[in-house]
N, CA and C of each residue as an Amber inpcrd file, in Angstrom:
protein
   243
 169.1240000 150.1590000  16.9240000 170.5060000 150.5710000  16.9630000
 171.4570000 149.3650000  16.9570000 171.3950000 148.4040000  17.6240000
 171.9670000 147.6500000  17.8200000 171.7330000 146.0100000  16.3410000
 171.3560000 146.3330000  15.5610000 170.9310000 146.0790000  14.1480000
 172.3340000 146.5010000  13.4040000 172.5480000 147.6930000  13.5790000
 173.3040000 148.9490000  13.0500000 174.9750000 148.6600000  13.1320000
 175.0330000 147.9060000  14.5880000 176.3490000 147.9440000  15.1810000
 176.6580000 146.5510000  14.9080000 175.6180000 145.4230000  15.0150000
 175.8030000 144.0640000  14.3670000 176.1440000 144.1850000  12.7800000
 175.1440000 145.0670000  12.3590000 176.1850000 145.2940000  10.6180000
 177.1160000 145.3820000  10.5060000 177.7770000 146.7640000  10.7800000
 178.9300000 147.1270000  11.0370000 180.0260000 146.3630000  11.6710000
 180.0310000 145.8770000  12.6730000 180.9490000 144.2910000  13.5350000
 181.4260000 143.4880000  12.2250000 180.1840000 142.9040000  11.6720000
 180.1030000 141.6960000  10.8110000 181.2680000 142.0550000   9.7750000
 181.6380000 143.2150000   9.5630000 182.6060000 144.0580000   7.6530000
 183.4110000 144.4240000   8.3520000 184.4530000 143.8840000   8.0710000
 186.1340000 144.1010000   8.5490000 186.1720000 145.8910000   7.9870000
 185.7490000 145.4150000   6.2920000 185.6880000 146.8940000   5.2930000
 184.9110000 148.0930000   5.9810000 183.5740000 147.6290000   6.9730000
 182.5170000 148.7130000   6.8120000 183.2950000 149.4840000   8.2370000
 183.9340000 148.8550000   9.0320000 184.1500000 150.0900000  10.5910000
 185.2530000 150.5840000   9.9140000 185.9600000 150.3750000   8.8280000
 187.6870000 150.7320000   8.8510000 187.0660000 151.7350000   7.7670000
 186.0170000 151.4680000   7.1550000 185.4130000 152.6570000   6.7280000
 184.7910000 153.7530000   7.2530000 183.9100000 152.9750000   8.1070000
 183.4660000 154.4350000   9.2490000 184.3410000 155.0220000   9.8270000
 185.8650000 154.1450000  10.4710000 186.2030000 154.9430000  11.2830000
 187.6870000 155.8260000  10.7920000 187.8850000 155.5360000   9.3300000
 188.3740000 156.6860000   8.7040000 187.4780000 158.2800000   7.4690000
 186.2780000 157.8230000   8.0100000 185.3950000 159.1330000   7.3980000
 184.9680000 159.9340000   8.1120000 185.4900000 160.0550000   9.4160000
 185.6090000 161.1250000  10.2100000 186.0880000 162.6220000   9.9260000
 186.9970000 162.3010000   8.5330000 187.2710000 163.4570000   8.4620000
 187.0350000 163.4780000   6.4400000 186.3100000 164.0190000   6.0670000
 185.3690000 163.4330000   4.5310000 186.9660000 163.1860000   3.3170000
 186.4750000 162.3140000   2.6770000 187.0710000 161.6210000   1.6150000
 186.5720000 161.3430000   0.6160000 187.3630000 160.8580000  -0.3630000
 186.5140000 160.5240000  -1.8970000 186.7290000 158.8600000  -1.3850000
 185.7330000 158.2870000  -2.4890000 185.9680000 156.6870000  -2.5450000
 187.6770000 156.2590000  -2.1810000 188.2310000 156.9780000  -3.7110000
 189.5180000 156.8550000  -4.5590000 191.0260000 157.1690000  -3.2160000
 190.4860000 158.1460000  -2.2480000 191.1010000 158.6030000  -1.1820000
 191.0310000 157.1880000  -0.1810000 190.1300000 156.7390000   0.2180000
 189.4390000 156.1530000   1.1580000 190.3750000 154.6510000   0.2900000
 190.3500000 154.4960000  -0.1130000 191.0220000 153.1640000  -0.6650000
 192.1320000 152.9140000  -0.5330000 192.7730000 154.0850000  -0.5710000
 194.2850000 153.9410000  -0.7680000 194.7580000 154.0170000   1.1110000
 193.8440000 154.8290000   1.5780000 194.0970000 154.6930000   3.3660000
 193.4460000 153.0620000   3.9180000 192.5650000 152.7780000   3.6840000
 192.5720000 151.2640000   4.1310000 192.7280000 150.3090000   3.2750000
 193.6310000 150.8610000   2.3440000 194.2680000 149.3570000   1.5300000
 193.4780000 148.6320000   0.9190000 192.4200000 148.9750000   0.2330000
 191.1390000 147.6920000  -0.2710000 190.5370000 148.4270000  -2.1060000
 190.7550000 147.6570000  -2.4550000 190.0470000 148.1700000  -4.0810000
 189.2720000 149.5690000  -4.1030000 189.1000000 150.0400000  -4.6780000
 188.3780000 151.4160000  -4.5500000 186.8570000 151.0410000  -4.7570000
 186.9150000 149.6780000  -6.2900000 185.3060000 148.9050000  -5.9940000
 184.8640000 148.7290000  -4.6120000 185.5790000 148.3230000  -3.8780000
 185.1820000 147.4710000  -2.6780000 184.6230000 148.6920000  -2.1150000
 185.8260000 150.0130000  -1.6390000 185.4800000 150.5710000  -1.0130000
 184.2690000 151.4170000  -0.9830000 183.4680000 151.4990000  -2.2930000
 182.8700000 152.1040000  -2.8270000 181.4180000 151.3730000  -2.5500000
 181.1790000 150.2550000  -2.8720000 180.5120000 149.6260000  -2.7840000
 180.0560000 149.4600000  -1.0630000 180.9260000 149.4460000  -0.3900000
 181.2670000 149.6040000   0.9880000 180.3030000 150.7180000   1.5600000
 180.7860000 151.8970000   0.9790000 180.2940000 153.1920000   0.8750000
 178.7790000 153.3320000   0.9620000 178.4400000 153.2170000  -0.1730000
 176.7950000 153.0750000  -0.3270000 176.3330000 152.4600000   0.0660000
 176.8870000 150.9170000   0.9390000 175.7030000 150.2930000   1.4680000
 175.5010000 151.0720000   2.8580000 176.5390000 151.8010000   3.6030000
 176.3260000 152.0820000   4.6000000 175.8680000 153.9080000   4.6090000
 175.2860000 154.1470000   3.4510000 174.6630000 155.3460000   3.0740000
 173.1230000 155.0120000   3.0300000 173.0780000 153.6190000   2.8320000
 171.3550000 153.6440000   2.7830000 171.0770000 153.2470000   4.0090000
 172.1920000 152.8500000   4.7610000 171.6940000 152.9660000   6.5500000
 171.9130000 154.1400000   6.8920000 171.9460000 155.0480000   6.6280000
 172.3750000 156.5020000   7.1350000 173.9080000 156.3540000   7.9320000
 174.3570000 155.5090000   7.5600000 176.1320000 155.6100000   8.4710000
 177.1400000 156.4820000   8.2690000 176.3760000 156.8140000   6.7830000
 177.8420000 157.7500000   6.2960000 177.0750000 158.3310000   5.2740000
 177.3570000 159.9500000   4.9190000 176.5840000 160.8610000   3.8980000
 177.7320000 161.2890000   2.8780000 176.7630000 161.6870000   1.6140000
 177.9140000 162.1200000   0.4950000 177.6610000 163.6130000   0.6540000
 178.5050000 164.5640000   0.4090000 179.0520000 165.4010000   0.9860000
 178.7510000 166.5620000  -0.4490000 178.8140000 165.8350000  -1.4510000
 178.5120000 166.5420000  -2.9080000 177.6570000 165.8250000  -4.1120000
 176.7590000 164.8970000  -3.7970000 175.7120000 164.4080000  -4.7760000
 175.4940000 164.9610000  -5.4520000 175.7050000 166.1690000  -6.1510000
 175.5790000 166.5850000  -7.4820000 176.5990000 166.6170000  -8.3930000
 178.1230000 166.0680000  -7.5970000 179.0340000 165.6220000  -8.3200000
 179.0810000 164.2180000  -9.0990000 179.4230000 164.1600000 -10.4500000
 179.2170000 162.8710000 -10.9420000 181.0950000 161.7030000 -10.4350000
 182.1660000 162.8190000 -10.7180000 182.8140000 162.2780000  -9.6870000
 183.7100000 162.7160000  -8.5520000 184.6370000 162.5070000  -8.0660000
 184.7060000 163.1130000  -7.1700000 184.2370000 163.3700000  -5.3780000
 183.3040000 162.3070000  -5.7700000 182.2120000 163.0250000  -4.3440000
 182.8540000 162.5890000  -3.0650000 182.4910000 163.5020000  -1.9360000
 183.1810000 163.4140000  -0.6740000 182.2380000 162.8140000   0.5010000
 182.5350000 161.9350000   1.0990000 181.7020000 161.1320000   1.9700000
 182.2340000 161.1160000   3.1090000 181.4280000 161.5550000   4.3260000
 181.5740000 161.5080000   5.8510000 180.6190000 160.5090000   6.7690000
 181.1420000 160.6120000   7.9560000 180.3510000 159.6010000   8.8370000
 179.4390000 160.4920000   9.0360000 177.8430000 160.0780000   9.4640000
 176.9780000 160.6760000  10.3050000 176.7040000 161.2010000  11.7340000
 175.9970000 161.7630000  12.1940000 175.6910000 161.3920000  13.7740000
 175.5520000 159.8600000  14.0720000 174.6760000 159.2350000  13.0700000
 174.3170000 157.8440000  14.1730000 175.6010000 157.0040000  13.5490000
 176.6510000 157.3370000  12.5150000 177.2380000 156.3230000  12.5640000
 178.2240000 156.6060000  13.5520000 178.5100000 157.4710000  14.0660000
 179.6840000 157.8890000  15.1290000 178.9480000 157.2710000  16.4550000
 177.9010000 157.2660000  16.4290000 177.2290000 156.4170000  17.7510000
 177.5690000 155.1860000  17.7430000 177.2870000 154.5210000  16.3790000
 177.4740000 152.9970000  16.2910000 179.0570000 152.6080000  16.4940000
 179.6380000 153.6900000  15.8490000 181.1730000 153.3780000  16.0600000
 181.6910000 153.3460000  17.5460000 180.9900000 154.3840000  18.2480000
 181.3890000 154.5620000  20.0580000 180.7580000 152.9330000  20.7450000
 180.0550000 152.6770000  20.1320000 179.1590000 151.0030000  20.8860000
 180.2940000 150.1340000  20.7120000 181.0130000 150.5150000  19.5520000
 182.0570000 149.3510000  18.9830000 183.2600000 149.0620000  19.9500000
 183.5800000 150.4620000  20.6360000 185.0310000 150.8550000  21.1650000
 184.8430000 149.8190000  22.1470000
């Protein structure tokens, strides 16, 4: 867990990402609320999808897709507070 929360610490991008996907968003959404390229944010996105931090919400959409935090990333985010 604590692997998880050292990731997360380290990316200015990755908590301001977790801790606005509380309530699900597109990339394109998510960019324009923390101010950062939609690449970035995106890229942002998926890395913290293959840690399980955050899930896509419609993977069978090619675009569009909506992405939320997980259970364990809302844990990692509470370690942060």
């Amino acid at each position: 867990m604590y692997d998880l929360i050292s990731y997360v610490s380290r990316g200015k991008v990755r908590k301001r990402v977790l801790l606005n996907l509380v309530k699900a968003h597109t990339p394109t959404e998510l960019s324009q609320i923390i101010k950062t390229h939609r690449s970035t944010t995106s890229r942002t996105i998926l890395s913290l999808e293959k840690k399980e931090l955050v899930k896509c919400l419609t993977p069978t959409e090619k675009m569009g897709r909506y992405y939320e935090i997980t259970e364990l990333g809302k844990k990692v985010l509470k370690k942060l507070e």
